[in-house]
C-alpha angles and dihedrals in degrees: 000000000000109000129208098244091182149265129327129217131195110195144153094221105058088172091061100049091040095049089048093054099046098038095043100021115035095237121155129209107251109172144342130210139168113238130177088342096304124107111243128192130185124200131181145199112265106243086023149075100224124093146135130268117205119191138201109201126198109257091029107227108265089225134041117234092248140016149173087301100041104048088112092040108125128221101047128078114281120188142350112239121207115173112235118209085197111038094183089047102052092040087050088044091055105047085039083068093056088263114135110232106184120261104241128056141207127248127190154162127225128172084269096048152260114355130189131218141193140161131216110195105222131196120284094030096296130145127209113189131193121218119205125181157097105004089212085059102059098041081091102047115038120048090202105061099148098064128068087263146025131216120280110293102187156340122236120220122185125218141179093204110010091187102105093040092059084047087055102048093048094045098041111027103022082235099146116197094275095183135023126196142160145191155163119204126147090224100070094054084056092054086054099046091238109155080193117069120251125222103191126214118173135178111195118207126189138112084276151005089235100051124056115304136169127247119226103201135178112193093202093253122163101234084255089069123090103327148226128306093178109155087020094100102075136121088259082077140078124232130026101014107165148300137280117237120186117212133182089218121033087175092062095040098046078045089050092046104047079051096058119086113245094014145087158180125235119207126297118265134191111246121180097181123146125253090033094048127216095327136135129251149179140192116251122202118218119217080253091053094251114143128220116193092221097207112199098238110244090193098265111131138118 
């Protein structure tokens, strides 16, 4: 089953993305490679096989995929989420270490109970989140639950209409909607600086509900709203780019993926990359122009 191995960043400044992920999040470096010219490095989350992969590409892309005035923009990743036990804690723990978290949070309530949200703006446009609730809760969704943080849970993608990305991950990844949820709190429009208010749906897709999976989410906009970023997304951009997927088979998948209306593969390339070993991979293109970095599995995992 193709798994949702994390996020990746492109980036002129490697130092500022790597230190991030290791001070807030617990990341570890786990290779570095040259491809295509641009230096690549891949880091994990010690006890498990997810992780992250930034990038600095040579040239590196003049403009970041968003921005101040498109945090609400739809059709582009959005924000990493990593579930915190201890809110307080991990918020306390990141600006310790000199990173803005923002000052206002998100409450809200979903059918399995109260649930915490804040954001930490990051460099290149991006957004880290942590998630704080009902340990029960978790317990199904994040394999690291004894540390300030976990490893990454999940990517949010808004959408206007996730119906042909849904299309897309069942058809060309096998990934089915493995959690549902739903909510309307004033709050949240205020994290994200929304002057309109904000009535969440999401659809989350992935192999599982406890490894990485992306979040399909519609923030209840009118189209007028905040606006589309679709094709901003690419790899001519800064910030977050896209995700890494691992696959047993990148054949199938690239098949799977030219046959698909609205997306595509691009060519095969060599990667010898720990953790993923000495392998072959190739960028496939969503229906939404999100790119996903299909990465041939070696047999390394956790």
């Amino acid at each position: 089953m193709p798994r949702l191995f994390g996020p990746l960043f492109s980036t002129a400044d490697l130092t500022a993305h790597l230190s991030r992920l290791g001070d807030v999040f617990g990341m570890v470096e786990a290779g570095r490679a040259m491809v295509h010219g641009a230096e690549v490095v891949a880091l994990r989350t010690p006890g498990t096989w997810a992780g992250a992969v930034v990038w600095r590409p040579d040239p590196v892309p003049a403009y970041a995929v968003r921005d101040e005035a498109t945090r609400l923009g739809r059709d582009a990743l959005r924000v990493v989420d990593f579930y915190a036990p201890d809110l307080d804690r991990a918020v306390a723990h990141a600006r310790g270490l000199g990173y803005r978290v923002e000052s206002g949070e998100a409450s809200y309530e979903l059918a399995e109970g109260a649930f915490r949200e804040a954001h930490l703006p990051g460099p290149d446009g991006t957004v880290t989140a942590f998630l704080s609730g009902p340990r029960d809760f978790f317990a199904g969704f994040a394999r690291i639950r004894d540390r300030v943080v976990s490893e990454v849970c999940s990517i949010s993608l808004p959408l206007g209409d996730a119906g042909p990305s849904l299309d897309f991950y069942a058809d060309v990844l096998g990934w089915g909607v493995v959690y549902e949820y739903s909510f309307d709190d004033p709050s949240f429009s205020d994290l994200l600086g929304s002057t309109e208010r904000l009535r969440v749906r999401s659809s989350t897709v992935g192999p599982a509900r406890d490894e990485p999976y992306l979040n399909l989410v519609d923030y209840g906009l009118p189209e007028s709203a905040g606006g589309s970023l679709l094709g901003r997304s690419g790899l001519d951009r800064r910030g977050l780019v896209g995700v890494v997927v691992t696959v047993p088979d990148l054949d199938d998948v690239r098949r799977r993926a030219d046959g698909h209306p609205g997306a595509w593969s691009g060519a095969v390339f060599a990667l010898d990359l720990p953790p993923f070993g000495a392998t072959r991979a190739a960028v496939v293109t969503s229906p939404h122009r999100i790119v996903h970095v299909v990465v041939e599995d070696a047999g390394f995992g956790c």
